[in-house]
N, C-alpha and C positions, 0 to 999 in steps of 0.2 A: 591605281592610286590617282585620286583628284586631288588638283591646285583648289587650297584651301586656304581663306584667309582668315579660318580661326585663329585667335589670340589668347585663349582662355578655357581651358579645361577643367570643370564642376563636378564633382564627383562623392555620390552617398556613401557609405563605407558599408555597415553591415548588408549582405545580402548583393552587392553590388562591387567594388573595390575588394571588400575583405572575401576570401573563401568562406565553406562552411565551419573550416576548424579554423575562423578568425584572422587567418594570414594575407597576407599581400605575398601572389608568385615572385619568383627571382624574373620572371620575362616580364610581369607588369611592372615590378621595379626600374627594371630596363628603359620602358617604354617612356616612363615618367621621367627620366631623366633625360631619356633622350630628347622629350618634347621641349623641356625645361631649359636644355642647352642651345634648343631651335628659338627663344625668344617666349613662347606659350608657357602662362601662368598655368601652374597646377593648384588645385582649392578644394576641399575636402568638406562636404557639408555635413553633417550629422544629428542625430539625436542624440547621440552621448553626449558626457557631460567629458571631465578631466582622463576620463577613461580611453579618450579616441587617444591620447598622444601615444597612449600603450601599445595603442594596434597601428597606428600610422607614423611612421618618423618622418620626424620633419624637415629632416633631411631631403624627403621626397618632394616636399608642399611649398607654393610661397604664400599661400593662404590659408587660413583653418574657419571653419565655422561650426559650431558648436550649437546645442540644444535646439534644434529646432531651426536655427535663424537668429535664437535670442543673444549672441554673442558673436562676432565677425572681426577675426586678427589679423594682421599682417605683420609678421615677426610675434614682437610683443605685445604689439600699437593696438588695442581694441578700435576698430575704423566703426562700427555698428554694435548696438546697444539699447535692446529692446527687452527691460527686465520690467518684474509684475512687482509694481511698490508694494510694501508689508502690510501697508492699513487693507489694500484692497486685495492681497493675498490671504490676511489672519483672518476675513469675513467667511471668504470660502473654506479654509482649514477647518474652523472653529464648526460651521456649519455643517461638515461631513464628518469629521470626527466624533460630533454629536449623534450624528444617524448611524456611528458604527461602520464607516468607508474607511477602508485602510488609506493614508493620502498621505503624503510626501512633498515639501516644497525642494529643491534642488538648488543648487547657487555653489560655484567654485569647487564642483565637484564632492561635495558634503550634503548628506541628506539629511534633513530635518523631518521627524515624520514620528506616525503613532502606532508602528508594528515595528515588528524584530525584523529586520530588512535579510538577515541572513537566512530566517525561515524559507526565503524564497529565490535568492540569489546570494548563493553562499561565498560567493565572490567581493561580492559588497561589503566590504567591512567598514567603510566612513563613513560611519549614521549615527545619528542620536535621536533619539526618543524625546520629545521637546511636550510643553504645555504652548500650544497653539495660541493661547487666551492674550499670550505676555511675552509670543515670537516678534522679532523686529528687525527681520531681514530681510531684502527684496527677493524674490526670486526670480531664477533664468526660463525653470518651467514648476508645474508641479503637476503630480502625476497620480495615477492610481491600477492596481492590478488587476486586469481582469475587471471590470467593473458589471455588475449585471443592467440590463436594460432600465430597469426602474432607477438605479444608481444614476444613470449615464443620462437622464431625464433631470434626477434631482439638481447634477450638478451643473447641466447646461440653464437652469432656470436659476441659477446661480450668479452665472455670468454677466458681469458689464460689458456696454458696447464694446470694447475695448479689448477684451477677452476672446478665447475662441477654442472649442474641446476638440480635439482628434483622437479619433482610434487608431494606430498601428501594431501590427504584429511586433509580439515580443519572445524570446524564446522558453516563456509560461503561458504563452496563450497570444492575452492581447494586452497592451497598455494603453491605458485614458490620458491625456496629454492636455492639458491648460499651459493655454501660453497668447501671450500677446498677439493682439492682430497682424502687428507689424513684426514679430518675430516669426520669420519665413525664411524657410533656406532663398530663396526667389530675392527677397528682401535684402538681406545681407550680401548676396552675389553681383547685386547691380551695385550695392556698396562699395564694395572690395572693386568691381570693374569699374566705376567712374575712378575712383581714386587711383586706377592706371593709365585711364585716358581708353577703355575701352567698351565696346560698342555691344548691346544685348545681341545682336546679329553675329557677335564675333566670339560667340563663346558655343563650348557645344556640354552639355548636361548629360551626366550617367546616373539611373537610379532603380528605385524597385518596387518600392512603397508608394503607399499615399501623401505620406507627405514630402514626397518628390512631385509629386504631378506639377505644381505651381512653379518648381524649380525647371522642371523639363518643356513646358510651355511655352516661360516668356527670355528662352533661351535662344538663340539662332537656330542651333541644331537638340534636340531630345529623345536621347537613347534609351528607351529600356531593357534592361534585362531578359532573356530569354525565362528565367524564372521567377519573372515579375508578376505584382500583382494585375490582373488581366483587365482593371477601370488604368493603368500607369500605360500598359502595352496599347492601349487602346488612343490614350492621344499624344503618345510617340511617336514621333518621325521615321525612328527606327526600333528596330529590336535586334540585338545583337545576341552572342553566345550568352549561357548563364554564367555567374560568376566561379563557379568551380573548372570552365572553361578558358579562364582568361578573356572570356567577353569583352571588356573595357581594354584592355592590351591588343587583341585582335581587330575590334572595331578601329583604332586609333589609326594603326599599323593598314590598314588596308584602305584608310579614307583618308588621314591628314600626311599633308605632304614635310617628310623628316627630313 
């Protein structure tokens, strides 16, 4: 075990914190506590939306970040807030829904969109079917299913500077993600760590995806997953166990000093 002077512990959830059937072990719970009770922030970044408080209690956390980076709490307190205003959301909507893209704006855990969202995640019951033309709500991301190449072309030519598309895995394939420049787990983390008084050097990153790389980079320390994606493992510091290993539990426990 090495003296560590981490202060801050970042961590993606699906694929990385969560197992495959969506849980947090009884030893990673442990872990988080124990770190919690050593002084070390625990922070949960993800791409869900209202859905992560389901799989992560906050019991565990003193920080959450949500959608990408486009949403960053501490308790209650939104500390970061990186949403896509509506005039510059309903452009692209309007635009894709015309070419027949299935596309979704997101916001407060409610999806606004032009397909039957249960067709595809029967899970998802908080949607509504909306006319895009006359929608007036900001959104946190907006997203699309599986988008094909030509799709995934149309809507990056779509985008304002401001804007920005990613693919990550989703468990129907892949999902298209539009979201703000500045909504970035990376983005909200240094949020949430100024506003403790703490140092990019003093935090350490767990993730698996792509849109963790930005997270695990400009972090002091950056874990990958042992079942991560192989561009995430690559400019990782480390690579730990996969998440059905307690990876993120085992890595803590054998590096930070409890």
């Amino acid at each position: 075990m090495m003296d560590s002077s981490i202060k801050m512990i970042v961590t993606d959830l699906d694929g990385t914190l969560l197992r495959t059937d969506k849980t947090i072990s009884e030893r990673t719970k442990d872990v988080l506590r124990q770190c919690r009770k050593c002084g070390i922030k625990v922070v949960y970044a993800t791409g869900r939306g209202g859905s992560a408080e389901q799989r992560a209690p906050s019991e565990l956390f003193d920080g959450r970040i949500s959608m990408n980076g486009a949403v960053g709490k501490i308790n209650d307190i939104i500390v970061y807030n990186r949403m896509i205003p509506y005039l510059t959301a309903r452009t692209i909507l309007v635009a894709c829904d015309r070419r027949g893209i299935r596309i979704t704006s997101e916001v407060s855990d409610m999806h606004y969109c032009n397909f039957d969202v249960l067709s595809i995640w029967p899970d998802v019951t908080n949607f509504q079917i909306v006319d895009f033309s006359i929608h007036e709500k900001d959104a946190e991301k907006i997203y699309t299913p599986n988008p094909t190449p030509e799709d995934k072309l149309f809507i990056e030519k779509l985008l304002p500077n401001e804007l920005y598309f990613i693919m990550t895995i989703d468990r129907i394939g892949y999902l298209g993600q539009i979201m703000h420049k500045d909504a970035k787990k990376a983005c909200a983390a240094t949020a949430l760590a100024k506003h403790w008084g703490i140092n990019q050097s003093e935090i350490v990153a767990f993730g698996d995806d792509l849109n963790d790389i930005d997270m695990l980079s400009s972090a002091g320390v950056g874990v990958a997953m042992d079942n991560a994606n192989a561009d995430v493992k690559a400019g990782a510091d480390y690579v730990c166990k996969s998440n059905d290993e307690d990876g993120l539990a085992e890595w803590i426990a054998s590096n930070l000093t409890l």
